[in-house]
N, C-alpha and C positions, 0 to 999 in steps of 0.2 A: 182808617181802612185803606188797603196800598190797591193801585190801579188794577190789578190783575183782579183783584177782591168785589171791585166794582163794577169791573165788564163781565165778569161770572155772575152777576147780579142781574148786571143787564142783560143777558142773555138767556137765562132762567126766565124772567121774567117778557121778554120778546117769543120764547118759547109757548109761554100761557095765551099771550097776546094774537099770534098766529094761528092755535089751534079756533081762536075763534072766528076767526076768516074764514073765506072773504062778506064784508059788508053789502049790504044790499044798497043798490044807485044811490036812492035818498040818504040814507047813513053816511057813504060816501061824501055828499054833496054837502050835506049838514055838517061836517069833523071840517072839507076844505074850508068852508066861511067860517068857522071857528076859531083855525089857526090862521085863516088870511087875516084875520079883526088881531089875533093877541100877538102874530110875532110881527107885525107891522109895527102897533103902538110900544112893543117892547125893543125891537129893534131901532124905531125911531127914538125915542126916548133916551137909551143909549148914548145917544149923539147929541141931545138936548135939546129933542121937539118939544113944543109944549104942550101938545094935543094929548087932551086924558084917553082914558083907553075907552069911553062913553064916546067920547067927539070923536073919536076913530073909528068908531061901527056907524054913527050917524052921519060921516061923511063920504065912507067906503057905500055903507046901504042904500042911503038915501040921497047922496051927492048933496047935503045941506053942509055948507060951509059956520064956523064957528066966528062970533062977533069979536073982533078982538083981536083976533090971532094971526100973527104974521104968514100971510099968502104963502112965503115959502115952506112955512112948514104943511100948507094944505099939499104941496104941489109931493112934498115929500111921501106926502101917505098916498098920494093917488096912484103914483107912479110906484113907491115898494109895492104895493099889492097887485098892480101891473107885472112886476119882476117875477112875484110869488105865484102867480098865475104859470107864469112860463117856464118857472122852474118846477114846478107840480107837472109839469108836460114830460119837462126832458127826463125827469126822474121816476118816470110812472114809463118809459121805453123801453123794451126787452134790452135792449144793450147800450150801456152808457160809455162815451167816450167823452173825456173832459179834454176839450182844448182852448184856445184864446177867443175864439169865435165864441166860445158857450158864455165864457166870463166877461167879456164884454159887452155881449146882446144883455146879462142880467144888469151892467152897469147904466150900459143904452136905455134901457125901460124904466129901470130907479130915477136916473138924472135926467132922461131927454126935456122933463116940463121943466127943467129947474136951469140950466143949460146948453140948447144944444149944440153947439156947438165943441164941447166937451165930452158929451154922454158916450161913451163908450170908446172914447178917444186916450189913449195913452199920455201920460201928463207931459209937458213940455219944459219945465223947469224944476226943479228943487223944492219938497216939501218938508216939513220940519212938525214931529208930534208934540204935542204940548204935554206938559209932566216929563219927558223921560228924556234921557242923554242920548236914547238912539236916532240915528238918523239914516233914514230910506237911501238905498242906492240912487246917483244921479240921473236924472231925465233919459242921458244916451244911453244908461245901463238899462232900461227897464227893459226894452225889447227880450234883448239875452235874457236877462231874469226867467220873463214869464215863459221862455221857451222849454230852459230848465227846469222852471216849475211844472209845467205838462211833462215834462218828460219823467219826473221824479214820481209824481201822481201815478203815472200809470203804470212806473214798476214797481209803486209801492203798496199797489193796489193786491189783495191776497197774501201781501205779508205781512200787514197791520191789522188789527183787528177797526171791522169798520167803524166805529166813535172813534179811534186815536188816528186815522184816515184824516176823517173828516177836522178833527180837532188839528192835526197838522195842515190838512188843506187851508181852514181858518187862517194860523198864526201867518204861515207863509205867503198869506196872499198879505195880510195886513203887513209884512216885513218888507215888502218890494214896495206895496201903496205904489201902486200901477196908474192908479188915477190923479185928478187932484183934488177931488173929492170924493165922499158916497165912498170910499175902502171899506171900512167897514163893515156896511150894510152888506155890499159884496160881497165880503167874505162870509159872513152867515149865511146869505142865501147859497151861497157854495156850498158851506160846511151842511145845512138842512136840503140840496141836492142828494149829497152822498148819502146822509143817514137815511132819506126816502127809496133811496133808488135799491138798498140793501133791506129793506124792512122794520127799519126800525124809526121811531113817532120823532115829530117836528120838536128841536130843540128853542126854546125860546129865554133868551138870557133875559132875569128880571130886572129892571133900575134898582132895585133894591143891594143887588150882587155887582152893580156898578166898578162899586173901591176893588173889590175881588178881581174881577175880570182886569182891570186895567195892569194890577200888580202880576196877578198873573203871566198876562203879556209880557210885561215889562221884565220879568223873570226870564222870561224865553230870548226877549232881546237883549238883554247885560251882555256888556264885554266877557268880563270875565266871569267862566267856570256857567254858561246860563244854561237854563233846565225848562224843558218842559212839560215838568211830573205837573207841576201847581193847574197848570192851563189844562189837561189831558183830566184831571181828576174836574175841575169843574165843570167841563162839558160834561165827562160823565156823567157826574150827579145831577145836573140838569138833564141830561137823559132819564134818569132814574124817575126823577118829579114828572116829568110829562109822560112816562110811563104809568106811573101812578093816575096822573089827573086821567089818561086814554081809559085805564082801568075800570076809576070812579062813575064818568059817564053811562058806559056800558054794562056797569055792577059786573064786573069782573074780578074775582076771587083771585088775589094772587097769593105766592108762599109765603110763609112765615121768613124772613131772614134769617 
């Protein structure tokens, strides 16, 4: 199925989704803990927390920490769903303007329990991604980077359709890796900003889709001839699935494909 084939999908189906809005407060209240418990543990996971997606709702709900398990990864899940919190704000605002302030307050609230002295601070030296021959612009480049990157955002905002938005918001924040850590987490909660603040449901990448996502990337950052049809289609179709699962919930009929 080619990208165009899939955002016609998705948009068909955000169609269905809309008409049955808006949700009543408690609905509302019930969908945010839903997605704060699953894209937390999917997101952290990602990156190789160990906390199952059980020890993530037990420790987001009930603040009961897990025997065993390395402190940093608690500190990790306190603080994504701290970020998700305030990203559920900016993106629920009649008018959204993405700038460095936005993206580094979400990196501030991911990392502050983990380093503060970091958390929302622009990295100071040279990072290196593991697997792949790319490598992130220099420490003194990143300023310039992320100015470009607001800048590109906002006039690419109404020419893209919003998943290949958000999917490019993703790859390019992960291509600077502004931070020197928590990039990633970042960039998801950026990319689930844009797809909130246009209407469309919280994308949550599975660990299962791991090897996918990473290749995908990695397609986008090659030297040579790089593409990012691979990375665009699977955000999409991860749209698609959490369209479905919003669906499922609600018993909401959607079309035949």
């Amino acid at each position: 199925m080619t990208i165009n084939d899939l955002l016609k999908r998705i948009d068909d189906y955000a169609a269905v989704i809309r008409a049955y809005r808006p949700l009543s407060e408690a609905e509302v209240k019930e969908l945010d803990a839903y997605y704060r418990i699953g894209m937390t543990y999917s997101s952290n996971a990602l990156e190789g927390n160990s906390l199952t997606l059980s020890e993530t709702k037990v420790l987001l709900e009930d603040g009961i920490t897990v025997g065993g398990k390395p402190i940093r990864d608690c500190y990790e899940t306190t603080g994504h769903a701290r970020a998700y919190d305030h990203m559920l704000t900016i993106a629920r605002s009649d008018s959204l303007s993405i700038s460095e302030n936005v993206i580094r307050r979400l990196h501030y609230l991911f990392y502050n329990g983990i380093d503060p002295e970091a958390a929302g601070e622009y990295r100071k030296g040279q990072v290196f991604i593991t697997g792949t021959a790319y490598v992130p612009p220099a420490a003194e480049e990143v300023p310039e980077c992320m100015v470009t990157f607001v800048t590109e955002l906002a006039e690419k905002r109404g020419k893209l359709h919003p998943v290949e938005l958000a999917a490019y918001a993703h790859r390019r924040l992960v291509d600077i890796h502004p931070f020197q850590d928590g990039n990633g987490r970042t960039a998801r909660l950026l990319m689930n900003l844009i797809l909130i603040n246009q209407g469309y449901c919280i994308v949550s990448i599975p660990p299962v889709l791991r090897y996918d996502y990473i290749v995908a990337l990695q397609q986008a950052q090659r030297e040579k001839a790089p593409s990012d049809e691979a990375f665009v289609k699977l955000i999409a179709e991860c749209e698609i699935e959490a369209q479905k699962d919003y669906c499922r919930m609600f018993r909401i009929e959607l079309p035949k494909p």
